[in-house]
C-alpha positions as CSV (number, residue, x, y, z in Angstrom):
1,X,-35.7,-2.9,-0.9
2,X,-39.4,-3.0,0.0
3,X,-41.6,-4.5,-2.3
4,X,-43.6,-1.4,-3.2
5,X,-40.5,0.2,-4.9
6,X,-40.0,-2.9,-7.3
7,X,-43.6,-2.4,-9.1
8,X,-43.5,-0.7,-12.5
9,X,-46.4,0.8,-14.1
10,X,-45.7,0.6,-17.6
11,X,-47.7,3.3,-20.1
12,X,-47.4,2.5,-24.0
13,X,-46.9,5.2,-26.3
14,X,-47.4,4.7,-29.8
15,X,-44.6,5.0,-32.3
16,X,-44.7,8.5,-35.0
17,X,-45.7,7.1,-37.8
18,X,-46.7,3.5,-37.2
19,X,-50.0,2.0,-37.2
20,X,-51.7,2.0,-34.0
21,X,-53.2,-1.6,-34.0
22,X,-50.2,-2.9,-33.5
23,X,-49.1,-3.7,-29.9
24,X,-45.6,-4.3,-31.1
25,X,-44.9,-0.7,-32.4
26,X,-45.7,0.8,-29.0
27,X,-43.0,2.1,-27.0
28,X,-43.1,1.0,-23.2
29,X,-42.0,3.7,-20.8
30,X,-41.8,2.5,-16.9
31,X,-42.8,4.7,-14.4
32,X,-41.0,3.5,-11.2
33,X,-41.3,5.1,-7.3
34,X,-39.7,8.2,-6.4
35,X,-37.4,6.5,-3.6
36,X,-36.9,4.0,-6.1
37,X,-35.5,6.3,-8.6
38,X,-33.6,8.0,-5.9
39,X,-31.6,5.0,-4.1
40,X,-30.2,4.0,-7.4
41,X,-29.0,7.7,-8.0
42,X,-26.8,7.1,-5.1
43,X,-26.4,3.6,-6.2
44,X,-25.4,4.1,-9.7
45,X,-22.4,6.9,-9.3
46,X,-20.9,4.6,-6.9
47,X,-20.6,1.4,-9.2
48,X,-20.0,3.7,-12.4
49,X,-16.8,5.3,-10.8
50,X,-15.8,1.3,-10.2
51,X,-16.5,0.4,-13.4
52,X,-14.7,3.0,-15.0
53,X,-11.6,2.3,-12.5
54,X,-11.5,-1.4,-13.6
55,X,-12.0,-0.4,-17.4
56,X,-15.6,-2.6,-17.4
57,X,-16.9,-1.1,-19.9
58,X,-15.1,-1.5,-23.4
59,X,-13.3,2.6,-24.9
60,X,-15.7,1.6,-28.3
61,X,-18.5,1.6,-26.1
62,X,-20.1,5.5,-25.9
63,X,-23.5,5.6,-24.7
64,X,-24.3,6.8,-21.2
65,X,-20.9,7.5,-20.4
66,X,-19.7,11.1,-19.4
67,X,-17.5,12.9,-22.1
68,X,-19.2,10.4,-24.9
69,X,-21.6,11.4,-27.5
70,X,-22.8,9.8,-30.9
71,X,-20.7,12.9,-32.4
72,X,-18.0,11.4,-31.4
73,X,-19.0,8.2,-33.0
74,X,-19.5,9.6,-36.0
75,X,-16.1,11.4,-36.6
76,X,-14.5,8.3,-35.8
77,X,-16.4,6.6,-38.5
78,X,-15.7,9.2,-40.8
79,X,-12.3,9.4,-40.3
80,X,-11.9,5.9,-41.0
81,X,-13.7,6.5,-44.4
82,X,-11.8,9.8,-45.3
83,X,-8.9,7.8,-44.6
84,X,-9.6,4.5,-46.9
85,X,-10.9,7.0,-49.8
86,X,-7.5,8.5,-49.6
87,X,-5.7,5.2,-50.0
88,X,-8.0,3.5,-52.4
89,X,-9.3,1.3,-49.5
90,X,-12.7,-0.3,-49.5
91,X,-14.5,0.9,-46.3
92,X,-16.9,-2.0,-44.9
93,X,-19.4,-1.6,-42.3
94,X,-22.2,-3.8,-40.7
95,X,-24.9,-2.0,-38.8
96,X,-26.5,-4.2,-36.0
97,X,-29.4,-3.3,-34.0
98,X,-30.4,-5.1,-31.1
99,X,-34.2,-6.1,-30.3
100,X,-35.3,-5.2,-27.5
101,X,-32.1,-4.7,-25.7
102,X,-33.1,-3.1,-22.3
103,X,-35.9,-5.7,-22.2
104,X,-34.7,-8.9,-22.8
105,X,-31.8,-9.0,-20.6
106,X,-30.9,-12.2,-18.7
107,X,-30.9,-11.5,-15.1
108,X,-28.9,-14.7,-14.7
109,X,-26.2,-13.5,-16.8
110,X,-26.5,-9.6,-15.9
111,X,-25.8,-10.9,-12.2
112,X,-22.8,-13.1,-13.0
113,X,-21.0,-10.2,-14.4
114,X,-21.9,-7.2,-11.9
115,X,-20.4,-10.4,-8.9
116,X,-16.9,-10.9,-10.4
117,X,-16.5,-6.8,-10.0
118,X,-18.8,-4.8,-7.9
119,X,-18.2,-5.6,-3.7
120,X,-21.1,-7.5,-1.8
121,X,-23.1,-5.0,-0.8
122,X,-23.4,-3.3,-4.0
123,X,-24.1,-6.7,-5.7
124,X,-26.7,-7.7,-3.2
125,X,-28.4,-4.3,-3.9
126,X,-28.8,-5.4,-7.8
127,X,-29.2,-8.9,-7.2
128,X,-32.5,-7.5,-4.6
129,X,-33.2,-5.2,-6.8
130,X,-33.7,-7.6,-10.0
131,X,-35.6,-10.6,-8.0
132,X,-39.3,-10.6,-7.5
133,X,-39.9,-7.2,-9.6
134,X,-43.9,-6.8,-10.9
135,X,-45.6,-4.6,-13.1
136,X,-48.7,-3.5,-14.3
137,X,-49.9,-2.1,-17.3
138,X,-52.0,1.4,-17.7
139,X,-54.0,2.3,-20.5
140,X,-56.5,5.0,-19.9
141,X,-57.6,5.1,-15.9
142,X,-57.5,1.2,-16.6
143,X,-54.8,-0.8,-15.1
144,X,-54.0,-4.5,-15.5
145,X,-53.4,-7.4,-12.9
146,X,-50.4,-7.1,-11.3
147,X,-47.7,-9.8,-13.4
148,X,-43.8,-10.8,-12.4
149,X,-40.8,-9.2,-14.7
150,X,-38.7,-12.7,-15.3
151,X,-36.0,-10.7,-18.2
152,X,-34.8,-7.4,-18.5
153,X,-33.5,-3.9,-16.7
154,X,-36.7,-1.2,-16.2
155,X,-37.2,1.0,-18.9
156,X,-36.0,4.5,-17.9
157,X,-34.6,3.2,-14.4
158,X,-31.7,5.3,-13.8
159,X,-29.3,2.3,-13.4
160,X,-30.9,0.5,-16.6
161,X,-28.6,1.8,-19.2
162,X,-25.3,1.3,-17.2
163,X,-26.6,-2.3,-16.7
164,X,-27.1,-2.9,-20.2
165,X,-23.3,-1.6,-20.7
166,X,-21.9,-4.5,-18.2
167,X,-24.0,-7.4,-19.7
168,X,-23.2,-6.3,-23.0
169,X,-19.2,-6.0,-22.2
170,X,-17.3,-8.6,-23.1
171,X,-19.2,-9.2,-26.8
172,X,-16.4,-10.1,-29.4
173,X,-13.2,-8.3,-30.9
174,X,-11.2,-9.1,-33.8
175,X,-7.8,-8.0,-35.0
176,X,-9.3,-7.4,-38.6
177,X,-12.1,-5.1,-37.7
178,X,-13.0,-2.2,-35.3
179,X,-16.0,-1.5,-33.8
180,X,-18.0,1.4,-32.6
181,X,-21.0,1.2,-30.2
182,X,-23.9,3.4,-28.9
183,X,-25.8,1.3,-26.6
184,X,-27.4,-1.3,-28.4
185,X,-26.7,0.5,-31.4
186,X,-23.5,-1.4,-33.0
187,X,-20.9,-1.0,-36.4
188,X,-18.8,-3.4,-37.3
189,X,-16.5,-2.1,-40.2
190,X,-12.9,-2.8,-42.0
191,X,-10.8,-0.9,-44.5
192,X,-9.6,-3.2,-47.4
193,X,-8.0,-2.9,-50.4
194,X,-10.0,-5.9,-51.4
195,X,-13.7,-5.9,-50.9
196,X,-14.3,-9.5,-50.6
197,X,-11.1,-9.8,-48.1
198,X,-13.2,-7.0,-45.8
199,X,-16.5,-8.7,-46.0
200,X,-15.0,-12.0,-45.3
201,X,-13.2,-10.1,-42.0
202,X,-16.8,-8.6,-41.2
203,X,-18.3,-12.0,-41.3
204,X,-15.9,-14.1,-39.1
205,X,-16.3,-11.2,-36.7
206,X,-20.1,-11.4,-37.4
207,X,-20.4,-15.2,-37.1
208,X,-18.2,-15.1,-33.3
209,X,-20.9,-12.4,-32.2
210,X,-23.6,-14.8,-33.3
211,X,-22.5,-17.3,-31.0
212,X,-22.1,-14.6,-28.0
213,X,-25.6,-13.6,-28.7
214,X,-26.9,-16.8,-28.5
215,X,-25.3,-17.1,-24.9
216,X,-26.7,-14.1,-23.6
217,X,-29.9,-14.7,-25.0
218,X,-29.5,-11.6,-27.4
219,X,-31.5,-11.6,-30.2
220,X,-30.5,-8.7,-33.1
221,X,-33.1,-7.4,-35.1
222,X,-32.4,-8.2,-38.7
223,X,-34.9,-5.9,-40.5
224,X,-32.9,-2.7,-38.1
225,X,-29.6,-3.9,-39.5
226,X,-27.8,-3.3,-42.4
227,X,-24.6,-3.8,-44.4
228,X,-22.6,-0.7,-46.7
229,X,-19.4,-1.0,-48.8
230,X,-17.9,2.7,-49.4
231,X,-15.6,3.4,-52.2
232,X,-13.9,6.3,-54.3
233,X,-14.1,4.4,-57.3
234,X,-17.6,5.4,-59.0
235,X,-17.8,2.1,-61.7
236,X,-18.1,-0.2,-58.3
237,X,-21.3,-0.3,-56.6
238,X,-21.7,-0.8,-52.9
């Protein structure tokens, strides 16, 4: 892959809402080359079909996969809280949200998993694809000096989000708790008769995904993530 196609020019747009002093709350979008773009089209239907033969990519996981929406998500979810109203079960979620997903994953890592599935020539493509990448940062007709990209899939590359699906494959199950992800979006949750049996079920499942975090060098964004009890009974507060 020539060189040219690996650059990124990276505009910030600022966050609705958020103050605009405040390089963090801008959002990043990657502008990559055309052929760029257009090699991993060709690219990226080939390794999806393989993934999907080989079952890569967990059934709880629904983002950027045909047939999959968050609707879908949500009826599971709300099934699974219809259902534990009905029974007098205590329904026990954990909402996790991932910083800076896209951007902070290990190519390392990333390249270790696409090796044990995809054949050579689709591997080297990534592994070519990920090494020696640049970009450069526009603001205005300004641009900044041209700097490496060490972590991380591009921002709106076509192949980006189906990257992100591999790495983040093979986090954690438990027989006491189901999941349900969309992206880096994630639940956690567990029907219980007993509240404090369901959040001790949540946390052992929460305290394994802690230590697969910290080996993919994931980093979840604790002020994005949340915890809810639901339950028919209206003396008990969530």
């Amino acid at each position: 892959m020539p060189l040219q196609w690996k650059v990124s020019v990276i505009i910030l747009f600022p966050k609705p809402g958020k103050p605009p002093d405040i390089p963090s709350l801008y959002r990043p979008i990657s502008l990559l080359p055309f052929f760029s773009k257009l090699c991993e089209k060709l690219i990226i239907k080939r390794i999806s079909q393989i993934a999907s033969d080989l079952n890569v990519i967990p059934h709880t996981q629904f983002g950027f996969r045909n047939e999959h929406s968050t609707e879908h998500q949500i009826h599971r979810l709300t099934d699974v809280i219809a259902y534990s109203f009905e029974n007098k079960l205590y329904s026990s979620e954990v909402l996790l949200d991932v910083a800076q997903a896209f951007d902070k994953v290990w190519h390392t890592g990333l390249l270790y998993k696409l090796k044990q599935f995809l054949p050579s020539p689709y591997f080297l493509f990534f592994k070519f694809n990920l090494e020696n990448r640049h970009f450069v940062t526009k603001v205005g007709s300004e641009f900044s000096n041209l700097a490496p990209i060490l972590v991380g899939v591009p921002q709106d590359a076509i192949s980006s989000p189906i990257l992100y699906n591999i790495y983040a494959a093979d986090q954690p199950i438990s027989p006491y708790t189901s999941v349900a992800e969309f992206a880096d979006d994630k639940i956690i949750f567990t029907s219980n008769e007993n509240p404090l049996a369901a959040r001790h079920h949540l946390q052992n499942h929460l305290n394994d995904m802690e230590i697969w975090d910290s080996k993919r060098k994931i980093k979840i964004n604790n002020d994005k993530s949340s915890h809810i009890t639901f339950t028919p009974l209206p003396s008990d507060k969530a």
